[in-house]
N, C-alpha and C positions, 0 to 999 in steps of 0.2 A: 764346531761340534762340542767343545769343552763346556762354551758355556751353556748351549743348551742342557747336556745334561746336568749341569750342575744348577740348573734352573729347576727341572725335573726333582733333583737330590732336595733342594730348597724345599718343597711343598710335603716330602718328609721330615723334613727337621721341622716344622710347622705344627706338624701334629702327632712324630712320634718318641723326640727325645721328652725329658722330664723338662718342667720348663724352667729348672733354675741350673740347670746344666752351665759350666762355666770352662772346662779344662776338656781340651782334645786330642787326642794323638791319631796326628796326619803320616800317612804314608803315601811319599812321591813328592817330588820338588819340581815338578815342572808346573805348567801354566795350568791342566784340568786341577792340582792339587788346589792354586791358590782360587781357584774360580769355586769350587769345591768350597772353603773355604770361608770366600767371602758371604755364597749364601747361607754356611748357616752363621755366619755371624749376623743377618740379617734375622734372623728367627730365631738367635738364644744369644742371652747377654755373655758370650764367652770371655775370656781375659786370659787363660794362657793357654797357649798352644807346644807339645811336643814332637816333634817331627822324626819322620826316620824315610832313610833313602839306603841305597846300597853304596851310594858314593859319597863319602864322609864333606867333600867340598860343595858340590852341590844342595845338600841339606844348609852348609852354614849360608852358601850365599842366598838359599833361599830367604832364611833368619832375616837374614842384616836386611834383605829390600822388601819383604813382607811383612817384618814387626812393622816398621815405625809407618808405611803406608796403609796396615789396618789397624792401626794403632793395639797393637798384641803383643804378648809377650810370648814369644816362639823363640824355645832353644833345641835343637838338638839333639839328640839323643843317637847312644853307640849300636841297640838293639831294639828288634823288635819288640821283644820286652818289657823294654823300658817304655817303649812309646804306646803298649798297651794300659800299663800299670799305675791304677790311679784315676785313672780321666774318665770323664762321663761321657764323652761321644770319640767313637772311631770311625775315623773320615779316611778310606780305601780309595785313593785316586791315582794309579799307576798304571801300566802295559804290561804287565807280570804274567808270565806264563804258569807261575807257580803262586802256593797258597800263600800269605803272608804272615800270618801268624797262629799259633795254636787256640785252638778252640777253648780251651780248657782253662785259659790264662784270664777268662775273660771272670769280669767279677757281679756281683747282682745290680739291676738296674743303668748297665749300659747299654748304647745305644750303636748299630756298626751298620754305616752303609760301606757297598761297593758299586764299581761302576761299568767291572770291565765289561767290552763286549764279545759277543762271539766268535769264534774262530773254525766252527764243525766241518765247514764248507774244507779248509785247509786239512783238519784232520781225515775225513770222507776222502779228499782226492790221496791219501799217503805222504803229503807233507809234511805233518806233525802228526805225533802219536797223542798227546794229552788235550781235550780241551784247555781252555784259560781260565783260569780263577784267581780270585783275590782270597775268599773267603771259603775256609774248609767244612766239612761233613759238620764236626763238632759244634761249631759255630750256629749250625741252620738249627743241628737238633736241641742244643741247649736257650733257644730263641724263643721266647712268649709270644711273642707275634711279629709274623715274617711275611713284607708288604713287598709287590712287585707292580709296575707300572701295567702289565700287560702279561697275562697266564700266559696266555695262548702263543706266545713269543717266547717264554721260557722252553715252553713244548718243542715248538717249527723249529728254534735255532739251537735247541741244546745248551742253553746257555749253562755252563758249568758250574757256577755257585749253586743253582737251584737242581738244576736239574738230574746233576748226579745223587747226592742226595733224596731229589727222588724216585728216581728209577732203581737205586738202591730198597725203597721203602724205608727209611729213615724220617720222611717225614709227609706228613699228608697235603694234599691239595682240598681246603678249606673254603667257605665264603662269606665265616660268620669269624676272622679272627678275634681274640678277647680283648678288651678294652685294654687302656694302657694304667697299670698301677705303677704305684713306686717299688721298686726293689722285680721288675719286670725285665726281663732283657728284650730288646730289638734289632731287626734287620731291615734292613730300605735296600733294595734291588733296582734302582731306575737304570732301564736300558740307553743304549747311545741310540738307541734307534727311536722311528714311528712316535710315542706322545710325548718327546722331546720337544717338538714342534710346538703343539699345543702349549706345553706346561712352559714354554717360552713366553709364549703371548699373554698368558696368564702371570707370570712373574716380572717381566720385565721392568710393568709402570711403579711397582713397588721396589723396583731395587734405584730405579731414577728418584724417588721420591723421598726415599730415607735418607736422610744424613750420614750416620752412621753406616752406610754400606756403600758411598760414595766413592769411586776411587779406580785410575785409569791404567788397564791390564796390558 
């Protein structure tokens, strides 16, 4: 499942970060993080990566076995913050029931995917009170153009990033979003579901074929 959708996330970094994009702050040290990850290093010449986890060990050991496997320089970092501040793409790849960082923090011309998926089903039966999000209200509204795999799945499943925000009215359902300039901010929404599949078959020959994105998970 991880790398499909981060096959999916791939075909965003393609055509919505800047294309000299080089500096990333990743959240989540587990395996969707580095699959996350390795596509967009396949689609922007990145070179250093900032990382942030809730568990200060698990971020280093991610460090030490995903620098020198994607040949990257990924340190660390104590806060969210820090792992916002600076960088031109924000790579959201965690289980998090909660948002991860402040919408507000974000600076002109970055680029923020997330990945999580649905939970309403849980919330609906009295499981949980909150859908799941990565990515808060602030974030969607201060967005230039906010791409999702599939509307009509945002709607059915409630997916939380998008969907509170717009059943809030905070932000509109579009089908002419505006081109991408420099000093533009973005969002990439690819679901773990349905054209995961697809955008699988469609990524795969290119992630076998480059060099530079070679490398066994």
């Amino acid at each position: 499942m991880a790398f499909r959708t981060a096959a999916t996330s791939g075909v965003g970094f393609r055509y919505l970060p800047r294309k000299d994009v080089k500096t990333v702050g990743l959240f989540g040290a587990a395996g969707r993080a580095a699959n996350q990850l390795l596509a967009l290093k396949c689609e922007r010449p990145i070179t250093h990566v900032k990382i942030y986890s809730r568990n200060p060990e698990n971020r280093r050991r991610f460090a030490e076995k995903y620098g020198p496997m994607f040949d990257l320089d990924i340190t660390p970092v104590d806060s969210p913050r820090d792992a916002v501040k600076g960088v031109d793409v924000i790579a959201c790849a965690t289980n998090t029931n909660s948002v991860l960082f402040d919408g507000d923090w974000l600076e002109p011309g970055q680029h923020v995917t997330g990945i999580i998926g649905s939970n309403v089903a849980l919330v609906k039966a009295g499981f949980l009170r909150y859908r799941r999000r990565e990515i808060d209200d602030r974030t969607a509204v201060r967005a230039d153009v906010i791409v999702t795999n599939l509307k009509e799945s945002v709607i059915s499943e409630e997916q939380g990033d998008l969907f509170e925000p717009l059943e809030k009215g905070l932000i509109p359902f579009r089908e002419d979003p505006r081109s991408r300039r420099a000093g533009h901010q973005s969002v990439s929404r690819p679901n773990e579901r349905r054209l995961d599949h697809l955008s699988q078959k469609q990524q795969r020959p290119r992630l076998r074929r480059s060099g530079d994105c070679h490398a066994r998970l």
